[in-house]
N, C-alpha and C positions, 0 to 999 in steps of 0.2 A: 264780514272779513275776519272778524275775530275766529267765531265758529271754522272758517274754513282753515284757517293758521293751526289752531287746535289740530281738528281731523289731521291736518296735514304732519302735525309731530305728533300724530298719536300711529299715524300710518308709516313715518321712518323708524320709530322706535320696534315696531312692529315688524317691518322689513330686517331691521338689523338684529332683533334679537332671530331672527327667523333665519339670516345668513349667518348667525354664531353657530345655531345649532347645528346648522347645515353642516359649517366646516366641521363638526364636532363627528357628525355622523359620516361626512366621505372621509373623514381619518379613519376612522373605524373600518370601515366599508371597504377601503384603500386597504387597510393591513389585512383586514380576512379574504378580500378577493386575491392578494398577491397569494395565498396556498394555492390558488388555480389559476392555468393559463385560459387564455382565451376562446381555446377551444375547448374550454370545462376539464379539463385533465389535472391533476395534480401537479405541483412543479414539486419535482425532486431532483436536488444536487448531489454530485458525485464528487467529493476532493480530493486528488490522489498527492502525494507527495512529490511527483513531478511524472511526467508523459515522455521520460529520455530514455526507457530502456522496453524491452520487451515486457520484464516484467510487471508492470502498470498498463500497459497495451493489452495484456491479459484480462487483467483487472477490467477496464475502459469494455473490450467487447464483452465481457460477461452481463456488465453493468446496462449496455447498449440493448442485449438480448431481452433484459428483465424491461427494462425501459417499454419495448414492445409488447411483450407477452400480458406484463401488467396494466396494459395500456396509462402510464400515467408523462405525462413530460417532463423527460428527464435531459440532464445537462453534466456534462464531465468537465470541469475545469482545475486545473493543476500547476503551480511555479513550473520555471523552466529545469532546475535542480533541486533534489534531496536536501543540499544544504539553506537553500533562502526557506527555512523556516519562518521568519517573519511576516515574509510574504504571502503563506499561508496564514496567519494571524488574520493580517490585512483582507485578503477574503471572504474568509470566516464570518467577520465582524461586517462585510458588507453586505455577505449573506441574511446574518442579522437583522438589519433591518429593511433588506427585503423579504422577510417574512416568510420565506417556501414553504412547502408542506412537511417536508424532510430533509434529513441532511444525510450521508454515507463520507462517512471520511476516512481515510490513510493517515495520522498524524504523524508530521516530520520529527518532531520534537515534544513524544509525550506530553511531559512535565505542562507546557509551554498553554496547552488545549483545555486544561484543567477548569479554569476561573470564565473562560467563553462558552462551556458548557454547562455551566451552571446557568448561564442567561439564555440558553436555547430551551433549557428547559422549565426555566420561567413563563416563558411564550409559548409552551406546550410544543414545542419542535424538537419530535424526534430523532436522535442522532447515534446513527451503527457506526460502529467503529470497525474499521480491519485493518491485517500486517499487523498493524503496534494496538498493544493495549495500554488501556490508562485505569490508571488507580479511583475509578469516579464511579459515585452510584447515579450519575446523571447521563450517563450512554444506557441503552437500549438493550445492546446487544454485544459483544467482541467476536467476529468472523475470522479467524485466520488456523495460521499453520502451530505444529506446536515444536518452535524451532529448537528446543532443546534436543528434541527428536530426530529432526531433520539433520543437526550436527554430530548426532550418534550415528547417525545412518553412514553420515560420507563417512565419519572416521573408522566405520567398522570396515566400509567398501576399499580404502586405503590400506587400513591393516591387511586385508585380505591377500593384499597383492606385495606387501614387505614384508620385511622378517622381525620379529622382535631386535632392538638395538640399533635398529635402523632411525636416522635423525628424519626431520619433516619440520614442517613447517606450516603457520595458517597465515589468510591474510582477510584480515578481519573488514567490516564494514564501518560504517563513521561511529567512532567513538561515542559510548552513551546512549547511544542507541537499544533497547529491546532485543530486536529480530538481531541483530548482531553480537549481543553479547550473549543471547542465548544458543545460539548456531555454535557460536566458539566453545560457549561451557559446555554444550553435547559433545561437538567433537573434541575436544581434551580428553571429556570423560574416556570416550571408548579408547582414545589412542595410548593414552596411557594403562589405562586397563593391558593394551596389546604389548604394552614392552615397546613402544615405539617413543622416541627422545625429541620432543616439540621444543627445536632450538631457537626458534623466533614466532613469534606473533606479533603480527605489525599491522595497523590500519589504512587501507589502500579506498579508503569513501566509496566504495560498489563500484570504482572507475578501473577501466579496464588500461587506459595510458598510464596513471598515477599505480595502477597494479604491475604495471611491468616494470616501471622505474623499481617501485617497492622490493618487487622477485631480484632485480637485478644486482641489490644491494646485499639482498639476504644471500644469493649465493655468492658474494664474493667474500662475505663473511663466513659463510659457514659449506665450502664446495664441493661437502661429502653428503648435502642433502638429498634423498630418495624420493621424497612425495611431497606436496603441498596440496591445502584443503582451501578454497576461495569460497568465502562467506557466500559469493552469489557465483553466476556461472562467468558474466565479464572479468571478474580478478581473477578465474579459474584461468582464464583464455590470454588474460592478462600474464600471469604465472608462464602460462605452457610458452611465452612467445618469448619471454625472457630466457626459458632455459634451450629452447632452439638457436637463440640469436647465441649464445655460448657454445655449443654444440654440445649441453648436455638431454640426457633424456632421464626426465623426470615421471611420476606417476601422479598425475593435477586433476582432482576430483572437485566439480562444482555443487552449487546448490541452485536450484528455481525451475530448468529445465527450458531452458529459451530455445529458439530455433536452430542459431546458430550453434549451439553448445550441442545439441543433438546432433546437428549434421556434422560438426568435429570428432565426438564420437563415435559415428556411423561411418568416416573414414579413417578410424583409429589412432586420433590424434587423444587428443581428452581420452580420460577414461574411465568415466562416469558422470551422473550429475543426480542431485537425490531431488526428484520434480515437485514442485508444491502446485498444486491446480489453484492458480491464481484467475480465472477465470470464474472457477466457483464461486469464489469468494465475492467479486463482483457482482453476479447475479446472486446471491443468495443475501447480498447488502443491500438491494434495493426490496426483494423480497421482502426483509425484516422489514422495510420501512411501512410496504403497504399494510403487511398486517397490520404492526401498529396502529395505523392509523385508522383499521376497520376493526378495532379493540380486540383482535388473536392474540393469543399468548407466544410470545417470541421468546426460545432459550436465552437464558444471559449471556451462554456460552456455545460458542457454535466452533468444533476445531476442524477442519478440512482433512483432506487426504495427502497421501506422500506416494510418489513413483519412481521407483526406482529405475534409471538406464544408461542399458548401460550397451555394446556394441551389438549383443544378442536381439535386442530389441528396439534399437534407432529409429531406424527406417519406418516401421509401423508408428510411433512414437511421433516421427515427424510429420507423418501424415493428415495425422490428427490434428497438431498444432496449426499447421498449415489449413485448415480447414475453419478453426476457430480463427482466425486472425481475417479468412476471407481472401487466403492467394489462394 
């Protein structure tokens, strides 16, 4: 009896060091298999700043396209708005600890992405950044526009069509923002270069209702203004509906190149929009990631293209878009 009492705690000791280990090694096992889904494919996440306007829809099919090409499984999820930056934190950190193979982000709130990136890159999870850059040697990559440029572009396409002395106007995006305070500082530059008098700049958050309230105010302010620049194309559309609802006509140049801002322009409404291929930017974000991951050398810096349109060239313009998005 003795003997078998022995054997018998020398057999649970043995089981249970045997179930420590166990759970030691499916933790393990658990984090590295979560880099692949089930059907052996990579999980790669896509986080865009939110899925409410076309220009993140751009993003989303680019990202979609690469998803397939690169055959890996990938996944686009996004807050409901630009502003619940928190929200995005919140994801992030639960991405985290489910371990993916990659990450491709949009950050809402620079600043905010900074100290979560540092832990992705602890875990060896590479993470491309696009639209906003951040100040961190722990991103991969930065994919976007170079909106300083993008806001010379509209303000030269504006001056083009006023006279020097002529007043204008911008209506900027959410305060603090990167892509928004760079758009404004390009277009300043040129408009002022042109002799043209930028009597308000006001921040309308990329919304196109809160852009027309905004327009509405600045021309009652200032009722001798000729043009307005809209950080994206909704406050440009935003703008043009404020000064209709007054019966003024304005000259309202956007930025990004969304569908509707084309086809407003293509009926002579809008009259221009300076296009950023946000669609590249998506598929060239999932790109970076696979390389990474198959040790390729990925630029730090990757800046996309600008298209300019304007009534001459709409319609083909929209054609296009229209075919990227899958109507």
């Amino acid at each position: 009896m003795r003997k078998l009492a022995t054997v018998s705690i020398i057999l649970t000791v043995i089981v249970l060091s045997l179930a420590g280990c166990g759970n030691k090694d499916n933790t393990v096992i658990t984090s590295t298999s979560s880099k692949i889904s089930d059907n052996g494919k990579k999980k790669v996440y896509v986080v865009l700043k939110s899925l409410d306007s076309e220009y993140f829809k751009f993003i989303e099919a680019g990202a979609n396209a690469a998803f397939k090409d690169f055959n890996v499984d990938g996944t686009v999820i996004a807050p409901n708005d630009q502003t619940k930056y928190m929200e995005q934190i919140n994801m992030l950190e639960d991405l985290l600890n489910q371990n993916p193979a990659g990450v491709v982000l949009t950050p809402s709130q620079p600043k905010t992405v900074i100290p979560i990136l540092k832990e992705f890159k602890k875990k060896n999870i590479p993470v491309a950044l696009l639209d906003s850059d951040v100040d961190s040697e722990d991103k991969i990559t930065f994919i976007g526009n170079d909106d300083v440029n993008a806001g010379r572009e509209a303000g030269e396409i504006l001056a083009s069509k006023l006279k020097s002395g002529d007043e204008v106007a911008i209506l900027e995006g959410i305060s603090g923002t990167p892509t928004s305070a760079d758009r404004v500082k390009g277009a300043k530059e040129a408009l002022e270069k042109a002799g043209l008098k930028v009597v308000a700049s006001q921040a309308a958050d990329w919304d196109r209702v809160k852009a027309t309230s905004v327009m509405e105010d600045i021309l009652q302010a200032h009722p001798g203004i000729k043009g307005v620049i809209g950080a994206n194309d909704e406050m440009a559309l935003g703008a043009l509906k404020a000064s209709k609802t007054r019966g003024k006509e304005i000259v309202s140049v956007g930025m990004d190149g969304i569908t509707e801002a084309v086809d407003s322009i293509s009926q002579g409404n809008l009259s221009a929009t300076v296009a950023v291929k946000t669609y590249d930017m998506g598929y060239k974000g999932v790109e970076s990631i696979v390389k990474s991951l198959s040790g390729e050398k990925v630029d730090k810096k990757i800046v996309t293209d600008l298209d300019v349109v304007t009534k001459e060239n709409a319609k083909e313009k929209l054609e296009v878009l229209n075919k990227l998005l899958g109507k």
